[in-house]
N, C-alpha and C positions, 0 to 999 in steps of 0.2 A: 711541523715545520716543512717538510717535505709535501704533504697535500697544498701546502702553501703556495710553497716556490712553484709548483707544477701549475695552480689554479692563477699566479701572476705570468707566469710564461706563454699558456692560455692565451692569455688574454693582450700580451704582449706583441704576439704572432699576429691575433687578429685586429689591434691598432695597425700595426703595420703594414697585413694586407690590406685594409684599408687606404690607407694614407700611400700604398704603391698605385690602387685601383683610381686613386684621384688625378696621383700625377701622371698616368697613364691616360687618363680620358682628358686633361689638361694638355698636354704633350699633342693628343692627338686632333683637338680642336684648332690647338695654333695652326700645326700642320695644314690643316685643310680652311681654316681663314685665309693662310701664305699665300695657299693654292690659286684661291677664286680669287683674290687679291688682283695678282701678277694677270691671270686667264682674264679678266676684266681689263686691266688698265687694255689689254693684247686688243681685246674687243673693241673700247671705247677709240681707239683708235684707228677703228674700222681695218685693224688686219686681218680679222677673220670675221666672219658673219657673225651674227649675234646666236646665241647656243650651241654655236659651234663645237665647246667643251662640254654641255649636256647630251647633247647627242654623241657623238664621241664616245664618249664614258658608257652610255646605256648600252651601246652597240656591241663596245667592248665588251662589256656583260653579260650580254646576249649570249652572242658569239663563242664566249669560253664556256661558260652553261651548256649549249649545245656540243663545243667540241669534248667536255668533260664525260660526253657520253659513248665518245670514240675508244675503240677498245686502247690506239695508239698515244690517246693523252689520258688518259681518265686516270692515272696517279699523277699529271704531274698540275691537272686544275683543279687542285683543293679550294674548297670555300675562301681558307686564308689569302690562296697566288691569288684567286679571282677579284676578291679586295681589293689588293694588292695593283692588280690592273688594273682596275676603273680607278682608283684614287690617284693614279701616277698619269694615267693617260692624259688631262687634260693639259699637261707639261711636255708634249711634244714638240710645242714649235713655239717656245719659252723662247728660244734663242732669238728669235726675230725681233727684238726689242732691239738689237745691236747692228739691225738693217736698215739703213738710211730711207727715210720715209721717200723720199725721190725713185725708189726702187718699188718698196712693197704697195706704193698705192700709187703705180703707176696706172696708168688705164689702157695701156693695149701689153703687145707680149715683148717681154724685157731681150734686148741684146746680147750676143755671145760675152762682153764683159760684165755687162747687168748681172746675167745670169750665174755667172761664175761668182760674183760677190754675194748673191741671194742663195748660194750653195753655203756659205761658210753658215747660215743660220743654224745647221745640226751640229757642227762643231762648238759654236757660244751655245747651245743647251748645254753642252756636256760640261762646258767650262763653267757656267753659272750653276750647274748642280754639284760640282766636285770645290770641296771647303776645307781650304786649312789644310794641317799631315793630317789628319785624320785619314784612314784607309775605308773609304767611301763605300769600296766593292764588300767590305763585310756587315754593309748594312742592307740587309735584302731591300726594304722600301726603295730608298737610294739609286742603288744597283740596277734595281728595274727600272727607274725616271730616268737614270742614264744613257740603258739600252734601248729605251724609245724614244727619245731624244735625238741620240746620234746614231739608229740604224735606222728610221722608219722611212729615208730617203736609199735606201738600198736596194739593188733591186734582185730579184732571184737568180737572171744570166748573170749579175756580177758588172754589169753596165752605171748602176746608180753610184751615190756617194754618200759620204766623205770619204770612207774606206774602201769602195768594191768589193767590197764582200759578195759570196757567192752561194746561192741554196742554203742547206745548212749552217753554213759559216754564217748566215744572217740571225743574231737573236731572238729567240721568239717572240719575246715583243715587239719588236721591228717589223717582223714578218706579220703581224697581227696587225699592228699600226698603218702598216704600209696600204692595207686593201681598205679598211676603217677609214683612214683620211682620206683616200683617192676618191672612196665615192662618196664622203660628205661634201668635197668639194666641186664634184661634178653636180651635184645637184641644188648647192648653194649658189645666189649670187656673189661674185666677187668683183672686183672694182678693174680687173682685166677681162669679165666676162658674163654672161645670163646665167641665170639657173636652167639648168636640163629636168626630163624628165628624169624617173626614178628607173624604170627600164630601158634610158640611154645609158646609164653608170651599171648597171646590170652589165649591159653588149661591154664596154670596155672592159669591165673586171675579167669576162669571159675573153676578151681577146688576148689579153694581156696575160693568162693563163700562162705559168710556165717561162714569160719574160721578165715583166715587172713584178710578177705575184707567184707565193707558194701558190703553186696547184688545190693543194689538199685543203688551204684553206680559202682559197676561193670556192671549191668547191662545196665548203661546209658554209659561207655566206649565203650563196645561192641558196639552201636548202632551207635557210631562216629569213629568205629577204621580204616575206609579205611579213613578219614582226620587225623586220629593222625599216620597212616601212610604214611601220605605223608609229613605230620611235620618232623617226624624222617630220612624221606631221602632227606628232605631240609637244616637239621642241623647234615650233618654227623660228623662223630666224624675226626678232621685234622690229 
């Protein structure tokens, strides 16, 4: 009876890791349906160039991959965060959906009050990602959509928004996001302006060294940007 009970318990355990393993890869397709969902309609509506969130995301990738080799991050970019970061990244500028089309496809550059309405866009990311009581910050995935959302307009002096935050006070995904999108969109077309070259968003990244941008990780962009230019002419914009 007891060889029994043990050989149903067995087996009991492994239905159930099973049937965890399901709703787990379940769970996780939704997620990333939602994702390209939202990141599409963003596109079809010409507020960001087309692969804007594939590049984005690869770059992401990249970029923590190599910084995983710095003696200064290399516990804290496990395989898991690095996931974790391309999957959340292309939810940066999620919020812009709640930005009056009269602003975001304007075609020259928006006014002192324009532009103050086109700021509240990282504040509606955080607000579209934050659900319900639920306590949102103890869901790591979550957690990290949020802080790239609502920091990656930050800038290193502590000049950028919604918060000013300053150097380290900025989340690392922010800070991560912040050099990732500057120079996707220097080198994208946008509907306020041409596509640059790929060594014009280089010189800004480099100017901007220390103002807009962690130092340390612009400097670790540079040292990978003949792959993150070949990301970007693997995901041109359609």
């Amino acid at each position: 009876h007891l060889r029994n009970a043990r050989q149903q318990l067995r087996q009991y355990n492994a239905m159930l890791e099973n049937t965890v393993q399901e709703r787990t890869k379940e769970l996780s397709i939704t997620r990333d349906v939602s994702i390209h969902a939202l990141v599409t309609l963003l596109e079809k509506r010409h507020i960001e160039s087309s692969n804007h969130a594939k590049r984005t995301q690869w770059i992401m990738k990249t970029l923590c991959e190599h910084l995983s080799n710095k003696e200064a991050f290399q516990n804290i970019f496990t395989e898991t965060y690095i996931k974790e970061l391309f999957d959340t990244a292309p939810l940066h500028d999620i919020g812009k959906v709640g930005i009056p089309d009269c602003i975001l496809l304007k075609p020259g550059a928006l006014d002192y009050n324009e532009f103050e309405i086109m700021k509240n866009h990282a504040a509606f990311g955080v607000e579209a990602l934050q659900f319900g009581n639920v306590d949102n910050l103890t869901v790591s995935f979550i957690k990290t959509a949020i802080e790239i959302a609502g920091t990656h307009h930050e800038k290193y002096d502590g000049t950028g928004y919604p918060y000013q935050l300053k150097g380290q006070e900025i989340p690392l995904p922010g800070r991560l996001m912040a050099v990732i999108d500057v120079y996707d969109a220097i080198i994208s077309q946008r509907v306020y302006k041409p596509p640059y070259e790929h060594e014009t968003a280089l010189q800004f990244l480099q100017q901007e060294k220390g103002k807009s941008f962690d130092p340390f990780i612009v400097d670790s962009f540079l040292e990978i940007e003949k792959i993150v230019k070949v990301i970007s002419s693997t995901f041109k914009p359609l």
